[in-house]
N, C-alpha and C positions, 0 to 999 in steps of 0.2 A: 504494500500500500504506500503510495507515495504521500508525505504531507501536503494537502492543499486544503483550500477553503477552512472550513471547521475542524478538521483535522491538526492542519497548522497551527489556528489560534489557540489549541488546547496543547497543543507541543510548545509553545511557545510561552503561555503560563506555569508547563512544567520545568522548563528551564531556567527561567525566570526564579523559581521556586530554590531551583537546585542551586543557581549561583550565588544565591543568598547563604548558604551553609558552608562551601569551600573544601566540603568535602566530595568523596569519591565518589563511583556507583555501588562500589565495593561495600562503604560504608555507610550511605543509605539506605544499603541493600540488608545489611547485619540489622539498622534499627527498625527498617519499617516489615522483613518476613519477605520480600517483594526477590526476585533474581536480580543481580546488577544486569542483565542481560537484557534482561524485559524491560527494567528502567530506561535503559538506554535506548530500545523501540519505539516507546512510548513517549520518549522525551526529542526525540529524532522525528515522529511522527511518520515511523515505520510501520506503528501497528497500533491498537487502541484497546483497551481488556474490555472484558463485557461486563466485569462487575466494578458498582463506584468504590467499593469497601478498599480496594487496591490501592487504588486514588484517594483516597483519604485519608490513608496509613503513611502514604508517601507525605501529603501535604499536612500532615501534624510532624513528621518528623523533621521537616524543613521550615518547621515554628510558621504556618499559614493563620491567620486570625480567620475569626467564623466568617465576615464578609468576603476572605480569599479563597475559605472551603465552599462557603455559596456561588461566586463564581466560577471555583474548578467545576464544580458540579454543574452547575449549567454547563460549562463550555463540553462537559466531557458525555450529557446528554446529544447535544447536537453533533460531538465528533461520532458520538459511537451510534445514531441515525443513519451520517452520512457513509460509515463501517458497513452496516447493516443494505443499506441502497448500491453500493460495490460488488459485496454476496452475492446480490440476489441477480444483477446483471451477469455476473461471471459464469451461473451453466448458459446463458443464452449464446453468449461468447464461444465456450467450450463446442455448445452444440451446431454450432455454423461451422468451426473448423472440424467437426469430426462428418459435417456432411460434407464439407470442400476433401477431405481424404475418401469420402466413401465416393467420393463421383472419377475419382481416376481408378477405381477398377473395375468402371461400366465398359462392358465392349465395344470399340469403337466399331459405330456405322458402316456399313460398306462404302468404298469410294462410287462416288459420280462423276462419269465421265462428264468433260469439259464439253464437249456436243451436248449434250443435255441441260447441263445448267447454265453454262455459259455463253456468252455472244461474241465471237471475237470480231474485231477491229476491221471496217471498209477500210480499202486501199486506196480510195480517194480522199470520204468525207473525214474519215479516221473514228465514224460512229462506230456503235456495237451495231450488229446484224446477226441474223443466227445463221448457222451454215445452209448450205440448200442438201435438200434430202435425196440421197441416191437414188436415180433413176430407176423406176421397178421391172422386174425383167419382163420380156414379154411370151406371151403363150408360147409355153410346148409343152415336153415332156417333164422335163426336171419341175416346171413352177403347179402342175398340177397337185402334188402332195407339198404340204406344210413345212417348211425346211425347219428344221431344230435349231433354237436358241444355242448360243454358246453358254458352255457351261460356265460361265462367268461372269453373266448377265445377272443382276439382283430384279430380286422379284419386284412385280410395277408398284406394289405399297411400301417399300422402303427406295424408292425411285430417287425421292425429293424430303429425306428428311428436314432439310434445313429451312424447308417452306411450311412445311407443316408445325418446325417447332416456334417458329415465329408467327405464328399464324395463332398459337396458345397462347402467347406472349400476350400477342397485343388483346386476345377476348380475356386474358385476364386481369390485363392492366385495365380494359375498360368497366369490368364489373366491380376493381377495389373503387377506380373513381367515381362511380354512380354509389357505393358505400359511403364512400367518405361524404359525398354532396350531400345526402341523405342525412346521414350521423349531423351533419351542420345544420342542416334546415328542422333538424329537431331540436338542435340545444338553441338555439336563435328563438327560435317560439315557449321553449322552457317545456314541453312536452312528453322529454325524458326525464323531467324531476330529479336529475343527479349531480344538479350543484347551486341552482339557484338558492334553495331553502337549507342548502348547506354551508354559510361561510367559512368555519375553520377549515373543510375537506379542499375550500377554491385556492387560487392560484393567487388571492391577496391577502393570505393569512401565512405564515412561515409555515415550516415542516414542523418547529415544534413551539408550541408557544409557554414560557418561560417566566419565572418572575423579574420583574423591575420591568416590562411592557407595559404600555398603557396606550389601547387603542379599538377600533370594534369588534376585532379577534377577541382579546379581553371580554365586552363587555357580551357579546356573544355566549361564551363561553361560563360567566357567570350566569345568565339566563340560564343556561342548559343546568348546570348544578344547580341552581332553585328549583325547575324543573323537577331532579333529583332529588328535592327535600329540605335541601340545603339553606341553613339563615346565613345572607350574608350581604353586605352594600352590592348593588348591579350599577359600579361605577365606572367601569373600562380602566382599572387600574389592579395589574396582577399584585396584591402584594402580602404579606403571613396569610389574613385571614381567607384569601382563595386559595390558596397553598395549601391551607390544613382542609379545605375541602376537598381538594384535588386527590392529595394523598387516601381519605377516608374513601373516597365514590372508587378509585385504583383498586386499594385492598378492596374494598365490597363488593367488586365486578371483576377476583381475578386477576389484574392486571400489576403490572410492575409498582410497588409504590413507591417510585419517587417525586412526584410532587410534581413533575414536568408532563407539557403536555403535549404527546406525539401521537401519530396517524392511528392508532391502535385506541387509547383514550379516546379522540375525536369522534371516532365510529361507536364506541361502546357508549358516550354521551349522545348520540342522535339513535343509539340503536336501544337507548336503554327504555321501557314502558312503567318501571317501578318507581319507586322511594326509596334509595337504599342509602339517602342519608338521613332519614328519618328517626328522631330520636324524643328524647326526655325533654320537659322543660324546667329550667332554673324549679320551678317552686316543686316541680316533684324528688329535682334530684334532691334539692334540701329536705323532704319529708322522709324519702327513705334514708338520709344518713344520721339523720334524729334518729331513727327506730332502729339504728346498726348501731350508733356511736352512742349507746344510752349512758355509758360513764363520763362523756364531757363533749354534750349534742353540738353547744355554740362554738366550743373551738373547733369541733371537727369540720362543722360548717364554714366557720372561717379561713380554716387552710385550704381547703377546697376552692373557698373563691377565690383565695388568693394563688393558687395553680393555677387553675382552668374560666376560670368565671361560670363555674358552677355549668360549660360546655361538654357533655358528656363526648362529645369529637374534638374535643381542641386537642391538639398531637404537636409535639414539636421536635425538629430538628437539634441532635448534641452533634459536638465539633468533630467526633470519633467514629460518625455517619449512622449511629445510634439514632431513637427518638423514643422520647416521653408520652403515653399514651393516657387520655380520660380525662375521668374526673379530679382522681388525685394523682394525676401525670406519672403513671409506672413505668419504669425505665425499664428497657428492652432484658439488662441483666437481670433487673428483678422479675421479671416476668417467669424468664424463664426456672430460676430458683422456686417460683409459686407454682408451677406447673401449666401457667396458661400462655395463651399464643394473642396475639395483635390485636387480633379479631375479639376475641374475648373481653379486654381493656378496656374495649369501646363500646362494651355492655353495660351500662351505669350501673346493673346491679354486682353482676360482678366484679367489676372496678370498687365501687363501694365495701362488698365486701371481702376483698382482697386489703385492700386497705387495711381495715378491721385488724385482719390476720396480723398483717406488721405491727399496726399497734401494741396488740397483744403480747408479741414478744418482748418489747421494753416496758410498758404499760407506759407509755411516752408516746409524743409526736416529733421521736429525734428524725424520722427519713425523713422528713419534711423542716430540715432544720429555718432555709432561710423562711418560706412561709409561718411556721410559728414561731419567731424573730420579729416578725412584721404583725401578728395578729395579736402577741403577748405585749408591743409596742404600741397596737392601736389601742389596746382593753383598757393600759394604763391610763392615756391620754384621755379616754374616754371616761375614767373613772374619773379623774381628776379634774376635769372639765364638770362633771358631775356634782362631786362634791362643793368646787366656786361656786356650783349654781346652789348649792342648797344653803351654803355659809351667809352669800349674798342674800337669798329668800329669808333668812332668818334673822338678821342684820336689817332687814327692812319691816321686817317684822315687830 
């Protein structure tokens, strides 16, 4: 694979990456698990991996900040698109050269004599003319019976192959053209419904549309996830809060979750007929964390908002290409220590009571350190603001 277009721009962030640390591929390779070999592919824009996890391990090791792992990640969505679009050209490729070898050991045609196809040259005008025909013999004995062919005369239907194969040519160069006329004077009238009422599928939307875009792709695109279920601004601007939809409607159809949105997305959001981001609202998820968290209902509720906003889908991206799922945002590690999978996290009930579980173990809200930081700071301020008010009331009293 040669680097060009998005390919390059994603080799060219790795390098970028890599000149930063002044180290080897040797010793990139020992910190991030990665081959120096395949680094150097990758960063040469000789080749692109199909998984991001790769690229992430590389770009923490080479000290990338979150905004430089959100743009590898885009960049290395669109390189590994444009990867994928190469693949899929190359049996076409393979199979025109393997028929260009299958046609040199067709047998050749028998030769045509130059009397029969050809016209050779007057001796005056220098036009073509065709020869004049042997004079036929005249009655006797010999012209009575049928004189035999030379045995190396070709039979009259392989006479004139060359006219017969051009003759295919052009009846079926004329029926692609009456095709294609056709195929145009239907999409001109919108008839064949295959792209009008589809913008992201058309040819003014990118291949994959991305966060930091803001344009009708975008806002397109948020229409379809409401469609889907989804609460969110239908502003033409991609940015966390369509992300974390993007990613839930991915995981819940199947598809790749990363956040980005490419030809496979595009079709499963115009192809989808359900709700599959249909969820809890704010006041239910707080009633069942009351009836889970019956030792300390208002904190429980408080670190929750202060996670998620109390958004049984809010999911977010970690630097380590990990993410936080639910209500009280389970990290991928912990999940799997609980025994549950993505898909599960984003169940408020089980989210909720996964939750619980950890609790349990410290009888504390220490995995949640910085939210209970923040909710044990507001309780204070709240109390004491409280108390003003009642010294003040009684002071006037």
């Amino acid at each position: 694979m040669s680097g060009t277009g998005d390919v390059e721009e994603f080799a060219e962030l790795l390098r970028e990456l890599k000149g930063r640390t002044n180290r080897s591929y040797a010793a990139l390779a020992a910190r991030s698990g990665v081959s120096g070999s395949a680094l150097h592919r990758y960063c040469s824009g000789a080749s692109v991996p199909g998984d991001y996890d790769v690229i992430a391990r590389f770009g923490k090791v080479c000290g990338a900040s979150g905004e430089e792992l959100l743009e590898l990640h885009r960049r290395w969505v669109l390189a590994d698109a444009e990867r994928k679009r190469d693949v899929s050209r190359a049996p076409a490729a393979v199979s025109v050269a393997r028929a260009g070898a299958g046609a040199s050991a067709v047998p050749a045609l028998p030769a045509v004599s130059r009397s029969e196809t050809e016209a050779v040259p007057d001796a005056e005008t220098g036009a073509g003319v065709l020869p004049e025909p042997e004079p036929e013999p005249g009655p006797g004995p010999e012209s009575l019976a049928p004189a035999p062919e030379p045995a190396s005369a070709p039979p009259p239907w392989r006479r004139r192959p060359l006219v017969a194969v051009l003759a295919l040519a052009v009846l079926t160069a004329g029926v692609a053209v009456a095709l294609f006329i056709g195929k145009a004077l239907m999409s001109s009238d919108g008839s064949d419904g295959s792209s009008d009422d589809r913008l992201l599928l058309s040819s003014r939307c990118p291949v994959v549309v991305s966060m930091g875009q803001s344009d009708a792709c975008v806002h397109e695109l948020q229409s379809l996830l409401a469609r889907a279920g989804g609460e969110l601004d239908i502003d033409g601007a991609f940015g966390p809060a369509t992300q974390m939809r993007v990613v839930v409607f991915q995981l819940r159809t199947g598809l790749t979750a990363n956040g980005s949105v490419d030809e496979r997305t595009k079709r499963a959001l115009y192809e989808n007929d359900g709700k599959p981001l249909d969820t809890w609202t704010p006041e239910r998820v707080t009633r069942r964390i009351r009836e889970v968290f019956t030792e300390d209902p208002d904190r429980a509720v408080g670190i929750a908002d202060c996670a998620s906003y109390l958004d049984p889908l809010y999911t977010l991206p970690n630097a380590n290409a990990t993410r936080n799922w639910g209500v009280f945002q389970l990290y991928d590690g912990t999940l799997r220590k609980l025994g549950g999978t993505r898909e599960q996290a984003l169940d408020p009930d089980w989210n909720i009571r996964a939750a619980h579980r950890l609790w349990a173990l410290t009888q504390d809200f220490s995995a949640w350190k910085a939210c209970d930081r923040a909710y044990r700071a507001g309780s204070k301020e709240g109390k004491g603001a409280k108390e003003t008010r009642g010294a003040k009331e009684a002071k006037g009293s």
